[in-house]
Legacy VTK file of the C-alpha trace (Angstrom):
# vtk DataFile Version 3.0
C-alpha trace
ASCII
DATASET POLYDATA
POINTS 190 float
0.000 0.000 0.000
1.448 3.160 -0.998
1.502 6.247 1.022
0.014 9.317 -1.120
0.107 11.879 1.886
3.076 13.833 0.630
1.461 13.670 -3.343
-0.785 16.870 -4.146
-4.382 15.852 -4.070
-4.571 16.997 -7.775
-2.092 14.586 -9.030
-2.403 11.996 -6.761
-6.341 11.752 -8.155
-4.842 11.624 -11.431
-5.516 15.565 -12.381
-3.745 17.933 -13.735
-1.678 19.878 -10.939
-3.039 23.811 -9.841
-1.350 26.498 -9.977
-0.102 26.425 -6.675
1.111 23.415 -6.927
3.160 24.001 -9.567
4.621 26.947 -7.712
5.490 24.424 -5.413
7.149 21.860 -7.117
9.604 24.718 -8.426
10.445 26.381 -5.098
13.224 23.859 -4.715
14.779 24.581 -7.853
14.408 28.595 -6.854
16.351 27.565 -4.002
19.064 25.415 -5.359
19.745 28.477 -7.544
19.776 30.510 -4.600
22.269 28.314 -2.926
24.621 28.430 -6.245
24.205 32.118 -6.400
25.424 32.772 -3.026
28.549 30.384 -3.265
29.654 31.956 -6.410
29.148 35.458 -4.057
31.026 34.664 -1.383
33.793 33.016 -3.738
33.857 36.214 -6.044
33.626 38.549 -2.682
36.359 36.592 -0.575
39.063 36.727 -3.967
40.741 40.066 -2.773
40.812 39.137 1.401
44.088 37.236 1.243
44.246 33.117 0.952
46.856 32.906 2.955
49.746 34.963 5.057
52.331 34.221 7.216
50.622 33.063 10.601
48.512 29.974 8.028
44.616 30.685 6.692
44.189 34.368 5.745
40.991 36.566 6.140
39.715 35.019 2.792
40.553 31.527 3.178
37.068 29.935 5.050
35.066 32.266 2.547
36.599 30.782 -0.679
36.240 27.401 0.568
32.352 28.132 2.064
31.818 29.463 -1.322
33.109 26.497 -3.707
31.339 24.543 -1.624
27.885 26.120 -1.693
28.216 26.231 -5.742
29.289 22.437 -5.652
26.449 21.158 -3.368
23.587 23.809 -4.674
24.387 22.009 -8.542
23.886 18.658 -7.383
20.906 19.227 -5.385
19.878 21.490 -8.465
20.400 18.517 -10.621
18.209 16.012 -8.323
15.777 17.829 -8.307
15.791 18.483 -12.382
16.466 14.544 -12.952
13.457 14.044 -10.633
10.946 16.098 -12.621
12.258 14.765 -15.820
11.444 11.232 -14.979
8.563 9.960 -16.359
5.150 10.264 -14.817
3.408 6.737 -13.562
1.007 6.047 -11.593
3.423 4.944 -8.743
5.845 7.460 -9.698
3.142 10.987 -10.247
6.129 13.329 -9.828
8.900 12.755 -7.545
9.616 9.349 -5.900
8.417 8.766 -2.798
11.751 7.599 -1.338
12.933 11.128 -1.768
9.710 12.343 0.052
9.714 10.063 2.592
13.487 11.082 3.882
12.351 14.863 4.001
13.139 15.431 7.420
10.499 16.878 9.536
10.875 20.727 11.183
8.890 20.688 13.975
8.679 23.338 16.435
10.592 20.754 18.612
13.211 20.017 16.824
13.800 23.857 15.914
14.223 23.700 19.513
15.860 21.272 20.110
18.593 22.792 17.483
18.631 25.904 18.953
19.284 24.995 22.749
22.113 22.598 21.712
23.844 25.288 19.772
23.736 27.308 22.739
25.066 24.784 25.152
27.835 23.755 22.500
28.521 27.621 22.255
28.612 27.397 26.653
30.686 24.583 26.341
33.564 25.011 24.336
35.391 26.956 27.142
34.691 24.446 29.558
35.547 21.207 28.241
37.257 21.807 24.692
36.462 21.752 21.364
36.618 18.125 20.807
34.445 16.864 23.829
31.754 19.235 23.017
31.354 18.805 19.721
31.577 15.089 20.253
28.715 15.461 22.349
26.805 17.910 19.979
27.271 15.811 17.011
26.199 12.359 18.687
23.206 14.489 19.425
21.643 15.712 16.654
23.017 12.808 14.365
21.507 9.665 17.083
18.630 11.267 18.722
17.523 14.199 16.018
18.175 13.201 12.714
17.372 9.175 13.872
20.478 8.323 12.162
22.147 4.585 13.124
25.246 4.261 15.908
27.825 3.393 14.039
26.910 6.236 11.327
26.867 8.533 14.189
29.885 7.662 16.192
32.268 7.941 12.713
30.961 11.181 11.790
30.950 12.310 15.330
34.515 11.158 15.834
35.943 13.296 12.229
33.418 16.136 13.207
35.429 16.168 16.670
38.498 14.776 16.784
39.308 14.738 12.365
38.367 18.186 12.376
40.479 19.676 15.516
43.717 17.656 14.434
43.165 18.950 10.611
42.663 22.893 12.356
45.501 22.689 14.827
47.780 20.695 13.474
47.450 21.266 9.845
45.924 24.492 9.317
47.744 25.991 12.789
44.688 27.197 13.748
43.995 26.792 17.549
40.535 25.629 18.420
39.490 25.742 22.009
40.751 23.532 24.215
39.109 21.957 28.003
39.528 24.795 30.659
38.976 21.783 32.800
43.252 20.850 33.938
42.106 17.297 33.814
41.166 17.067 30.174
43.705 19.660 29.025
45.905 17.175 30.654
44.618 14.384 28.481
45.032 16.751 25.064
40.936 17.212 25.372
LINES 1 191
190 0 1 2 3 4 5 6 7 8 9 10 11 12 13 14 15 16 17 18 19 20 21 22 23 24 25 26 27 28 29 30 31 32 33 34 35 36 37 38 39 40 41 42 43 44 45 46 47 48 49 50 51 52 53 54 55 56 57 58 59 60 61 62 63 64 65 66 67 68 69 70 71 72 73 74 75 76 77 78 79 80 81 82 83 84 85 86 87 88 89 90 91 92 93 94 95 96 97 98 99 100 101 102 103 104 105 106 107 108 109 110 111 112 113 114 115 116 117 118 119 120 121 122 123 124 125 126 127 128 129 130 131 132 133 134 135 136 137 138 139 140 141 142 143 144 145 146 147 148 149 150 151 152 153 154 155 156 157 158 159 160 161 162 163 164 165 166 167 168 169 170 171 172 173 174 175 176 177 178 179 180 181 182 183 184 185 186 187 188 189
């Protein structure tokens, strides 16, 4: 039995879709154009703060990065969605597949909530018990018990979102990232 919640009632009763839903069903490529627009801002804007100087990453080195990667991820989900549209219609494919709809995670005032008190208690933490514990912590968080993702997903991204990521800042990039105020865990490279 197929699930036809997420289907406009239009096309889902085999009629031809209104105009609203055809606004609709092109917001997301509106937005994936956004996305590509921006990136190629911030790439063009950050060009003239400085890649790089003597102490490592200059002013314009995040930007340029931030930016290539906006353009890189708003084309492919610009190009999902077009591939999606151009498939052809069915009756147990109307317009999108239903695997795509189905992993559309849900924004509930909860989780907004949710997302917003753990960013400030990462933002409280970092101080207190270093970069790596807290966003340890963070990540397990949202990955395990917000986005419903499985444990051994979780932990690996957790453990490069932590760990990978202060090793590649510090040791590679010299850039310091806060480390535990706590002498125990500073003790223990935390």
């Amino acid at each position: 039995m197929s699930d036809n919640t997420n289907i406009p009632a239009s096309t889902a009763a085999g009629g031809p879709a209104t105009a609203d839903e055809r606004r609709r069903s092109v917001l997301p490529l509106l937005v994936a154009a956004l996305v590509v627009a921006i990136g190629a801002a911030a790439f063009i804007g950050s060009r003239s703060l400085g890649y790089w100087d003597d102490l490592g990453p200059g002013p314009g080195f995040f930007p340029v990065w931030l930016g290539v990667l906006l353009v890189v991820l708003g084309l492919v989900w610009f190009g999902q969605e077009l591939r999606a549209r151009l498939r052809p219609e069915t009756p147990e494919n109307p317009n999108r597949p239903a695997a795509d709809e189905e992993e559309t995670p849900d924004y509930s005032l909860p989780t907004v909530l949710a997302i917003l008190v753990s960013l400030c208690v990462l933002a409280a933490c970092l101080e207190l018990v270093g970069y790596q514990v807290s966003m340890l912590v963070f990540l397990l968080f949202h990955l395990l018990v917000v986005g419903r993702r499985g444990p051994l997903q979780s932990l690996v991204i957790a453990l490069i979102g932590s760990f990978g990521v202060f090793y590649a800042f510090t040791r590679l990039l010299t850039v310091p990232l806060p480390v535990s105020g706590i002498p125990f865990l500073r003790d223990l490279g935390l």
